[in-house]
N, C-alpha and C positions, 0 to 999 in steps of 0.2 A: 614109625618105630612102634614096635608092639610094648604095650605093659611091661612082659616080663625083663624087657630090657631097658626097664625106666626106677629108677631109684624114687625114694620118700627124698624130698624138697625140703628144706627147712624153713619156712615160713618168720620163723624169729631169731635166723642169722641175716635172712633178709631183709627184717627191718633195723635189727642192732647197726649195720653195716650204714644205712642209709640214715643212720640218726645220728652214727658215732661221723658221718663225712657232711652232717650240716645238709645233704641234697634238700629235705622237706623239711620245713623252719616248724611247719605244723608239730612233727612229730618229736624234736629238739623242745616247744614248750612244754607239750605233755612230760617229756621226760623230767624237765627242770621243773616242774610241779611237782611231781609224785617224788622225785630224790631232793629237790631240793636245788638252787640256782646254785655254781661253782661261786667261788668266792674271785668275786671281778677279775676271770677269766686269767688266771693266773701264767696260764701256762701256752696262752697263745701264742703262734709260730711266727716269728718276726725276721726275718732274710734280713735285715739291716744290724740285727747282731754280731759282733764280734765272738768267734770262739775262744781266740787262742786267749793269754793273760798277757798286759803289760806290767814290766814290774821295773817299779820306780827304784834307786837307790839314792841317797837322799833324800827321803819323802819327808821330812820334817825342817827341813830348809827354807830359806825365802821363796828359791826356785822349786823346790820338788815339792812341796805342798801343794801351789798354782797348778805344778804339770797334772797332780793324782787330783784334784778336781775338775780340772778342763779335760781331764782323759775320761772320768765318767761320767763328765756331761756331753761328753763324743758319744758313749756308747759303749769304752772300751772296760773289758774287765781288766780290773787293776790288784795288784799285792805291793802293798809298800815295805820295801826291807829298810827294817829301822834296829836301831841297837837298841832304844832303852822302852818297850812297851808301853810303861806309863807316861811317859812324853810324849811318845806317840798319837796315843789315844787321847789327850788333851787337847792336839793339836788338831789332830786328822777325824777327830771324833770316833762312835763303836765302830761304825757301820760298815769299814772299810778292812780288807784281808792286810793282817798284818804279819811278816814273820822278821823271826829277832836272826840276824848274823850282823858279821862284820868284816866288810870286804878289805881290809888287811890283816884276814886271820880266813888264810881259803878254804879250811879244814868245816869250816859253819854254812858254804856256799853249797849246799845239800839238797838231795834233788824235791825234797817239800818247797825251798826257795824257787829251784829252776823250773821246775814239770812246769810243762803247759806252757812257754814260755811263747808267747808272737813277738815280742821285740823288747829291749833294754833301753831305758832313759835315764843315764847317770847326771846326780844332781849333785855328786858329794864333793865336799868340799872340805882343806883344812882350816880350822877355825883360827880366823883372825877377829884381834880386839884390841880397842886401845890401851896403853902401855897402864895408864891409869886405871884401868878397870870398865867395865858398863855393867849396865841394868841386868836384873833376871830375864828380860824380854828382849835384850841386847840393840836398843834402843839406838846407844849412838853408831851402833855398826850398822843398822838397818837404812838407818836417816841420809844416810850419802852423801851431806851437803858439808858439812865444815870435815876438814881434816882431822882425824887426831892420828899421833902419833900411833903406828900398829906394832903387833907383834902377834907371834904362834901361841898359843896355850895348846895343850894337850899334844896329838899324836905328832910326828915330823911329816914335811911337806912329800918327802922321800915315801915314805909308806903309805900317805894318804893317796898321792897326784900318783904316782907312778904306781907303786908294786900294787897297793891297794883298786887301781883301776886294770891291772893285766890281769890280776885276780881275777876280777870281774868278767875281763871278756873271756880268759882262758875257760872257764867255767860256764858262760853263757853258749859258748861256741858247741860245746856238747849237747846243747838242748835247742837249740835255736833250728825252728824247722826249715825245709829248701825256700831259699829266697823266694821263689817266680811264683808260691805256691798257695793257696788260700785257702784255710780249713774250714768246712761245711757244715759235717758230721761228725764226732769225736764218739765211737761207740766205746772207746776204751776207758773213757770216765763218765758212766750210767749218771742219771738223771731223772728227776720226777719228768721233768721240760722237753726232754730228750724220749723218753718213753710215752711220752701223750704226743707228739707230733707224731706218730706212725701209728700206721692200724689197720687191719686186714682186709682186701677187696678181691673175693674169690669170684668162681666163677655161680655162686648163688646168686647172683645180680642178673643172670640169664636161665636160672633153672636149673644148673648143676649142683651139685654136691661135692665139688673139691673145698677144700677146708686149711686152711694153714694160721697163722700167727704169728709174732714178732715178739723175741723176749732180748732181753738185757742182760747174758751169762758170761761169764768171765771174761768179761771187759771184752765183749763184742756184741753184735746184737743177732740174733741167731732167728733167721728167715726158716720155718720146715713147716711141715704138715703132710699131707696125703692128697695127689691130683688124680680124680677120678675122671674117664669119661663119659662115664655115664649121663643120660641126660642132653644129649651134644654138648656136653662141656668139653673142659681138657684145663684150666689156667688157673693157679693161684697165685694171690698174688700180695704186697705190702705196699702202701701208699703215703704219702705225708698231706696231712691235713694244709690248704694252701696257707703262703708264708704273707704275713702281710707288714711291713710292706715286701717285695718280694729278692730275692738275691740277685744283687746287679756284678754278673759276670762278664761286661763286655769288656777287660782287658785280658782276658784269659782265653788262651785254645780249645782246651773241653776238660774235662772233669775225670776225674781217676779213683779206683774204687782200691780199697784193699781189701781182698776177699779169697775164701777158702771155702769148694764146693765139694760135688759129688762127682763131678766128670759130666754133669750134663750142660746145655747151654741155656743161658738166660734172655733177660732180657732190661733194658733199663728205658723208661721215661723221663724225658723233662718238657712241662707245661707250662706254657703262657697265657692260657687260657685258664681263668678262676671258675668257667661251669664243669658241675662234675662229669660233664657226656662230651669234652673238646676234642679237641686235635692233639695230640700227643706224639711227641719228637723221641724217636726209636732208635733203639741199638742194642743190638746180641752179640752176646760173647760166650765163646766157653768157658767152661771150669777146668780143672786138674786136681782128680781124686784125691780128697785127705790133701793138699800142699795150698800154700799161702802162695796168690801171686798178687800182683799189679796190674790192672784195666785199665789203659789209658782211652778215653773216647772224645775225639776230636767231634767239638761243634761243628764240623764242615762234614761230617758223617751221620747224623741225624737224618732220621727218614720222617718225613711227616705221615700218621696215620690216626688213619677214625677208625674203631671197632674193624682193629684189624686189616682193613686194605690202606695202599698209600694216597696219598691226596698230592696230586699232580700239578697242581696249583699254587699249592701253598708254600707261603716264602719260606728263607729262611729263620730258623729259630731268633727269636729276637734274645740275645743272652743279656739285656738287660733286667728285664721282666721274672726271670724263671722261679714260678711260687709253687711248684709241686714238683716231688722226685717219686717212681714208681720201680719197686724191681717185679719180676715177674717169671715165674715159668710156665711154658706154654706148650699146647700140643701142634700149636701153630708158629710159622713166619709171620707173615702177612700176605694177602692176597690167595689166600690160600695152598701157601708152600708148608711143609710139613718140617718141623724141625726136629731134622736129623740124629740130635743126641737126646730126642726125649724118653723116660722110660714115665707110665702110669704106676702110683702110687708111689711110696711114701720116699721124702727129697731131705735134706741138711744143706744149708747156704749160712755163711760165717761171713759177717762185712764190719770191718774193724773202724773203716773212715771212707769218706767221700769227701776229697779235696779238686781243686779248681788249679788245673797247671798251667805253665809259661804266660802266665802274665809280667808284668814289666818287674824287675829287681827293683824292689823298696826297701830305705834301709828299715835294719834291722837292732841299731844299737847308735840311739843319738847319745853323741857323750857334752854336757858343756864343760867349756872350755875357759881362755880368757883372753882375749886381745893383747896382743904384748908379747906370748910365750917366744916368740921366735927376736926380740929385740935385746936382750941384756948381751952387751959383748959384742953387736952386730958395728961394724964399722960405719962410722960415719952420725952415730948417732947422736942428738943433741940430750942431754938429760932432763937439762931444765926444761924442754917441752915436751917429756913423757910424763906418762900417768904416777904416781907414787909407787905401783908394785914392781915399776920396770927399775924405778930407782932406788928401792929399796931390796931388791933379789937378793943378793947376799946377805943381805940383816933378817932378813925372811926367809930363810934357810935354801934359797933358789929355787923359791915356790914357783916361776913360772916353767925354769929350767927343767923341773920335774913335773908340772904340767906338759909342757910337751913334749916328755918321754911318756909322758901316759898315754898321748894322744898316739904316737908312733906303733905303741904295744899294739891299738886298735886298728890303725892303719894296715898294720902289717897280719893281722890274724886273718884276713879272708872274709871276716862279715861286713857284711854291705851296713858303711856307716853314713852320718852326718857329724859332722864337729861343728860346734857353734862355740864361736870365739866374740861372747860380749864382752862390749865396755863399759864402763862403767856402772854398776847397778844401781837403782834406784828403787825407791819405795812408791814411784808415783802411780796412777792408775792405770797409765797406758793407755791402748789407744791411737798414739802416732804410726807415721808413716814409718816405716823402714828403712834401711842404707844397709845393702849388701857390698862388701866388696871383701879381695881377696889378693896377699901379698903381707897382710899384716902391717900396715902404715898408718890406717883411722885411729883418731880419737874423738871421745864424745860421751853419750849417754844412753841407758836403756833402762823402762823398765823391767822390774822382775814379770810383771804379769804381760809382757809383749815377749819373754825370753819364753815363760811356760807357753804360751798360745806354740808361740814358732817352735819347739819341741816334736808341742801334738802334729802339729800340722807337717812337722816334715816326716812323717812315719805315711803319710799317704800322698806320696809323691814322687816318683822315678827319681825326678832332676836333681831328687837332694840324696841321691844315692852314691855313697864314696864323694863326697865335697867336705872341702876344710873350707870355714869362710869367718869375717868379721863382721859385727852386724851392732847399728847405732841406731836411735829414735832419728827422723829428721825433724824438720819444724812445723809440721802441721796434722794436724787431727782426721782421722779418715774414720769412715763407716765399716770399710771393709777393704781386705787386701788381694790382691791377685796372687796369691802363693806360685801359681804354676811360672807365671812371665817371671815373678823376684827369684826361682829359683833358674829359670832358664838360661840365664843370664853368668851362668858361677862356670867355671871350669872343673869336670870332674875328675878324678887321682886316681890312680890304683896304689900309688906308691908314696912314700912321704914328702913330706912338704916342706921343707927347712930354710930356703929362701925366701926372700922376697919376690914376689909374683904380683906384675899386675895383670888385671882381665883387659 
């Protein structure tokens, strides 16, 4: 190559590039000396994060308080919808997103409540108390152990259990993303977190002069620059600092971008390899000028390649592991095949989300429930050995009766639910073993802190997808639960449940 066909090198994109990707630790010190060390690495890239929001209703309950802290001690991000903010905040403390509606009043269920929604765990309940009065702290309704005479105070069973929970789904079902589908990347809601995980990897890492960046503009994040070949280059490119720990996608087919190009074709990486010189698992796709489409890229279509040729050896992509995403446009394939739709200099690429598709239908909207809904009026029943709500339904404005009209609302809307039908609640610590079954005939006990665990837990679980079930402490103390086998075991619905069913 003579001179005149060789460009000025940039010598200090070269190293920004190799400081901002951690390659030489050396030159990351220097850097945090002279500016200053970040403040305990705030914004480091964690695959084990939840994007979407889980958002409680009931969060000030026995049960929806448990669920909104076993849900951020998962990981999940949480919004507790409450009516009375300063109750809230007393109970739930600052630190937690709170917004005020009331899910029998649908006109407050507003998309600041729904946006960003990954699934619904409804904890609401109508307020029962005894005839006599309780505590500020509601003391004798908590304690579970002596009887007192109950009754409603405040809203009716009708508006709470029922219209109050169709509310709910009808409004959740507008926001609630595709079941099978797992958000990755949300470029439509910027972020400090989100903007520090990607950063520029051109072809100045080999002596070119191609040049590009990653910004955050109207709620996408906008890949451009200018690819020169000068130099024997040709590729710019946008890369994610690795995720640690890293994104475990092995229930899912491959990953899906939503993106608006130039009409030319790309290219995407995913690594399993945390050095910055690995193997990297490849896939081109076109654009379509100025238009929004859909990239679905099946894990089974992954090509393995090192600096461009393929590696004929190397397995497949391990989708458990995947801690780096790469997009890229190139004046190459691989192997040296020439791609087709590339033009030199200046590109526009628009990617709005990178999601993970057909993985297994998780629900989407656990509702609790209550043991008993389907017995007032069921023939054959004995009273004196039911619970008090089943024998007091009618004095209780047919609080179960309208419970399982709430549950039917949800049945019947099409989101992939769980119904959890406890008995009896209690204040104890929990802890015990479990008793699933289904048909509606148990009686017994449950903590509230064994109902929020089994909430959390059933949002990451196929088997508790579309199931109605009843669920008791049994008699002994466990370390830990088999969720997958106590779920495997339930019969799943698409349709409602009004009978008596045994498994």
């Amino acid at each position: 190559m003579t001179d005149k066909n060789r460009s000025q090198w940039d010598l200090g994109r070269f190293i920004e590039t190799l400081t901002y990707f951690e390659v030489i630790p050396f030159l990351n010190w220097v850097q945090q000396l002279i500016q200053g060390r970040p403040k305990d690495n705030q914004y480091k890239p964690n695959g084990g994060r939840n994007v979407g929001v889980i958002l409680v209703a009931g969060a000030t309950g026995g049960v929806g308080k448990r669920v909104v802290q076993r849900s951020l001690q998962q990981g999940y991000k949480v919004r507790a919808l409450v009516r009375d903010i300063d109750k809230a905040r007393s109970i739930l403390g600052n630190d937690i997103d709170l917004v005020v509606a009331d899910i029998t009043q649908p006109e407050t269920l507003t998309p600041l409540v729904l946006s960003d929604i990954q699934a619904v765990i409804c904890c609401t309940a109508v307020r029962v108390q005894p005839v006599e009065g309780d505590t500020a702290d509601r003391a004798k309704y908590y304690q579970g152990v002596k009887f007192y005479q109950p009754e409603i105070v405040g809203d009716t069973p009708e508006n709470v259990e029922y219209q109050g929970v169709k509310n709910l789904v009808e409004a959740a079902a507008k926001y609630l993303p595709q079941a099978n589908e797992k958000l990755i990347f949300d470029f439509t809601k910027p972020s400090a977190e989100l903007k520090d995980s990607w950063g520029a990897l051109d072809d100045v890492v080999m002596g070119g002069v191609s040049a590009s960046n990653i910004q955050l503009v109207e709620n996408t994040a906008l890949f451009a620059g200018n690819v020169s070949t000068a130099n024997s280059g040709g590729f710019a490119s946008v890369r994610t600092k690795n995720f640690d720990p890293p994104f475990n996608l092995s229930s899912y087919e491959g990953v899906k971008l939503r993106v608006k190009g130039d009409g030319q074709r790309y290219k995407i990486f995913l690594r399993t390899d945390t050095t910055w010189d690995g193997v990297g698992y490849s896939y081109s796709f076109d654009t379509v000028a100025n238009t929004w489409i859909d990239v679905h890229i099946p894990f089974a279509d992954l090509i393995p390649v090192f600096r461009a040729k393929t590696v004929k050896d190397a397995p497949p992509i391990e989708q458990s592991r995947i801690c780096s995403f790469q997009l890229m446009l190139s004046k190459f394939e691989h192997d040296g095949a020439l791609n087709p739709k590339f033009s030199p200099g200046s590109f526009t690429f628009q990617l709005e989300s990178i999601k993970a598709y057909g993985g297994a239908t998780l629900p989407q909207f656990i509702l609790v429930s209550s043991a008993g809904v389907t017995r007032p009026g069921r023939p054959g029943i004995n009273l004196d050995e039911e619970p008090p709500a089943v024998k007091l339904n009618d004095q209780l404005g047919g609080i179960l009766t309208w419970k399982l009209k709430g549950e039917d609302s949800l049945r019947e809307s099409g989101i992939p639910y769980t119904i959890i039908r406890p008995c009896a609640l209690t204040e104890d610590l929990g802890g015990q073993e479990l008793i699933f079954e289904q048909g509606d005939n148990i009686r017994g006990k449950i903590s509230r802190e064994d109902v929020a665990e089994l909430c959390v837990q059933a949002l990451k679980i196929g088997k508790a997808s579309n199931v109605t079930f009843e669920v008791k402490q049994g008699e002994n103390t466990v370390n830990s639960i088999d969720w997958q086998s106590l779920f495997s075991n339930l019969y799943q619905f698409n349709v409602k449940l009004h009978i008596s069913r045994s498994p």
